[in-house]
Biotite code that builds the C-alpha atoms (Angstrom):
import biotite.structure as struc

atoms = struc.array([
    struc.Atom([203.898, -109.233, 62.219], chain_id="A", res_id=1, res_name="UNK", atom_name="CA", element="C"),
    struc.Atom([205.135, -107.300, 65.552], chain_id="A", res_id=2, res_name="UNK", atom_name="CA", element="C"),
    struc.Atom([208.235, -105.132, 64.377], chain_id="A", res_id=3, res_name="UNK", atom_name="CA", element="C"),
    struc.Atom([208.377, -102.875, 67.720], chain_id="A", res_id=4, res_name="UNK", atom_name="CA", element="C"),
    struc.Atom([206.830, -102.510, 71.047], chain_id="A", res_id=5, res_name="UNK", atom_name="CA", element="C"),
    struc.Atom([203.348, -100.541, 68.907], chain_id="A", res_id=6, res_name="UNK", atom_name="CA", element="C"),
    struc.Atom([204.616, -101.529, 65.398], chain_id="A", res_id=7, res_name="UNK", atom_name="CA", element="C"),
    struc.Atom([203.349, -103.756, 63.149], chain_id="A", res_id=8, res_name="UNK", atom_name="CA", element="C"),
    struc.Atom([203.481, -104.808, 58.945], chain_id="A", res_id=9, res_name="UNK", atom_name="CA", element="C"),
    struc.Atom([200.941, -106.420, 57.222], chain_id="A", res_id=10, res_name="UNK", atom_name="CA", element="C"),
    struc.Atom([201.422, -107.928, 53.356], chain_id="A", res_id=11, res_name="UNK", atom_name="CA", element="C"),
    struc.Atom([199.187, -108.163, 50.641], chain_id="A", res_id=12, res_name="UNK", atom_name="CA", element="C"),
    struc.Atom([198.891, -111.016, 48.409], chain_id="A", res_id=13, res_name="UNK", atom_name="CA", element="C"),
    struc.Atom([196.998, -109.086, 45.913], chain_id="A", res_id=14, res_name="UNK", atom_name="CA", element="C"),
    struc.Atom([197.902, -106.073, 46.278], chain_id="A", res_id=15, res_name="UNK", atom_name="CA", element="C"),
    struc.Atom([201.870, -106.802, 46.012], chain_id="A", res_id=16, res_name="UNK", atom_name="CA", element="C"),
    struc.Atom([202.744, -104.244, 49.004], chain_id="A", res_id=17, res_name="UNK", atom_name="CA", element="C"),
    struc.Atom([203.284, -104.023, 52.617], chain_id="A", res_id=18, res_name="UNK", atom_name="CA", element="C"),
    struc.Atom([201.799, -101.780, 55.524], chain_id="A", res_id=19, res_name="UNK", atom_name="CA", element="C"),
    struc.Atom([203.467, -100.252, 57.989], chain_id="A", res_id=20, res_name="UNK", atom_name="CA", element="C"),
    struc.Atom([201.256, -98.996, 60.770], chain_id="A", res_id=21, res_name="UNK", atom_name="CA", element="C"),
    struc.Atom([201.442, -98.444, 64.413], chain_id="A", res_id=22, res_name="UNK", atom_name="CA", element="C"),
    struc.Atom([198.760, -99.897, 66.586], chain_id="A", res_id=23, res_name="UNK", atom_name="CA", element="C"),
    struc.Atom([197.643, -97.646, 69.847], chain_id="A", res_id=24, res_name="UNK", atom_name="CA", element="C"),
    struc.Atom([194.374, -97.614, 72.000], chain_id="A", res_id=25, res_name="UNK", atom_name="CA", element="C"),
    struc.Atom([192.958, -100.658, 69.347], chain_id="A", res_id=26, res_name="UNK", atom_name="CA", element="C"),
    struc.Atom([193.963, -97.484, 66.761], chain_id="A", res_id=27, res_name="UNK", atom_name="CA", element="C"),
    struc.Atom([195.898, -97.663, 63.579], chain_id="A", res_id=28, res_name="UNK", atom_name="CA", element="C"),
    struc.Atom([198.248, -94.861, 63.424], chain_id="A", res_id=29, res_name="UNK", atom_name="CA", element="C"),
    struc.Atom([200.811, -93.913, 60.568], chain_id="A", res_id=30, res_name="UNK", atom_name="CA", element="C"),
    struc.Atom([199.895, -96.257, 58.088], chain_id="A", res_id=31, res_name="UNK", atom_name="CA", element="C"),
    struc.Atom([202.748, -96.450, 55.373], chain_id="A", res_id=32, res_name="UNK", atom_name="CA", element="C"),
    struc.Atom([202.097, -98.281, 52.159], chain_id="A", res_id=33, res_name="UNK", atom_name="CA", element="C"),
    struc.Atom([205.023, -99.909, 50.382], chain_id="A", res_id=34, res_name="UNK", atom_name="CA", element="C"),
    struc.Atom([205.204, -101.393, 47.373], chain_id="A", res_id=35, res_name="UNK", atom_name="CA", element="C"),
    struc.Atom([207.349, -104.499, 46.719], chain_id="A", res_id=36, res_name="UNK", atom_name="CA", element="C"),
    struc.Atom([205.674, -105.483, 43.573], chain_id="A", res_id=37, res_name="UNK", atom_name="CA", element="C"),
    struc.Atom([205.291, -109.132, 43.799], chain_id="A", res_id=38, res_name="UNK", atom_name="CA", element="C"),
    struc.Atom([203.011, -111.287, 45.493], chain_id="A", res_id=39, res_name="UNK", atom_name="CA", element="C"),
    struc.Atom([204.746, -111.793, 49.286], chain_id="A", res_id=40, res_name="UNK", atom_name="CA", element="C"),
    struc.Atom([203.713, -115.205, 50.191], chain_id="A", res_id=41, res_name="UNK", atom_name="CA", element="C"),
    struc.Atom([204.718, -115.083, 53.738], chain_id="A", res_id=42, res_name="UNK", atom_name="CA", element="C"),
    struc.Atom([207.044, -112.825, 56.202], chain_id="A", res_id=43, res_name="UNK", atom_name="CA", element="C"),
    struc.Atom([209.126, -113.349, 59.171], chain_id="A", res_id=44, res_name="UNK", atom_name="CA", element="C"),
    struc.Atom([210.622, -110.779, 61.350], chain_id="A", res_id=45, res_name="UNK", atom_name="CA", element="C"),
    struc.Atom([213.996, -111.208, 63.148], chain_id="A", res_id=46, res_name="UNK", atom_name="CA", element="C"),
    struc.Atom([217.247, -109.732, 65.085], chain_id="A", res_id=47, res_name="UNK", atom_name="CA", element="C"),
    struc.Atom([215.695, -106.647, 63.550], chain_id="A", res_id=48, res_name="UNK", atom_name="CA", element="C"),
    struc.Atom([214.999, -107.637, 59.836], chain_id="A", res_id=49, res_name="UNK", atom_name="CA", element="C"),
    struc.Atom([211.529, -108.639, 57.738], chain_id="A", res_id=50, res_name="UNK", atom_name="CA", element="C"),
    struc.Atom([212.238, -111.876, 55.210], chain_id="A", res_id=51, res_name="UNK", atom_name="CA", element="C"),
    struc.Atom([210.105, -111.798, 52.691], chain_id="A", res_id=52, res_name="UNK", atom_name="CA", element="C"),
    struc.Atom([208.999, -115.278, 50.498], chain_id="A", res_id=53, res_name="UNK", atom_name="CA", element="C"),
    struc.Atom([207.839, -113.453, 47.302], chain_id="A", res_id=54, res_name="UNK", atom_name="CA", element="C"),
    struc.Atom([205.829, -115.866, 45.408], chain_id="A", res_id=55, res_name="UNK", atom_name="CA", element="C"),
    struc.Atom([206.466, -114.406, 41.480], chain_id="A", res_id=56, res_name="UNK", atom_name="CA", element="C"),
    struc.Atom([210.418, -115.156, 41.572], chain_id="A", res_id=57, res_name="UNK", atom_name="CA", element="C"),
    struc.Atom([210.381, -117.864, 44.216], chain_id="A", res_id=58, res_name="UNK", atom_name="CA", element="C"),
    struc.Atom([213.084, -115.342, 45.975], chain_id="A", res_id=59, res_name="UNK", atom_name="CA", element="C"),
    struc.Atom([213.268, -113.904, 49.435], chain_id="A", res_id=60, res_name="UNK", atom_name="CA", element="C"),
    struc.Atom([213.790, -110.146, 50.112], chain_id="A", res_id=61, res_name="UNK", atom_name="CA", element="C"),
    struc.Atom([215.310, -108.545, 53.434], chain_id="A", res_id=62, res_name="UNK", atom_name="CA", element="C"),
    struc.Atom([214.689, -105.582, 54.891], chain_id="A", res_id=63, res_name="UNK", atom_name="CA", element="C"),
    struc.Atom([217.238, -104.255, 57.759], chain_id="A", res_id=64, res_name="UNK", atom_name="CA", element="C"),
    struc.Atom([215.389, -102.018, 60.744], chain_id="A", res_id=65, res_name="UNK", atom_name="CA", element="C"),
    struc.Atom([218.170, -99.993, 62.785], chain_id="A", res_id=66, res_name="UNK", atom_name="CA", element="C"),
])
């Protein structure tokens, strides 16, 4: 998911995390690992903040970009 003009986040079913990275020249720059700890089942990205579907709790998480 695009979260900025060279920013991007990737989940990880498996892997219960997310990746921040930014993407320049066909490059990935920066990449941040975070760690939710649940299977995310899907993501959406809007007026500035990620929903997360996490699949363990059947809940959604939200995380606010300034």
């Amino acid at each position: 998911v695009q979260i900025g003009e060279n920013n991007y986040v990737v989940s990880s079913l498996k892997d219960q995390s997310l990746y921040f990275f930014e993407l320049r020249n066909n490059k990935i720059l920066n990449l941040e690992r975070v760690i939710i700890g649940e299977r995310i089942r899907d993501m959406i990205y809007y007026n500035n903040k990620l929903y997360l579907y996490l699949e363990d709790t059947a809940s959604l998480a939200e995380i606010s970009f300034n």
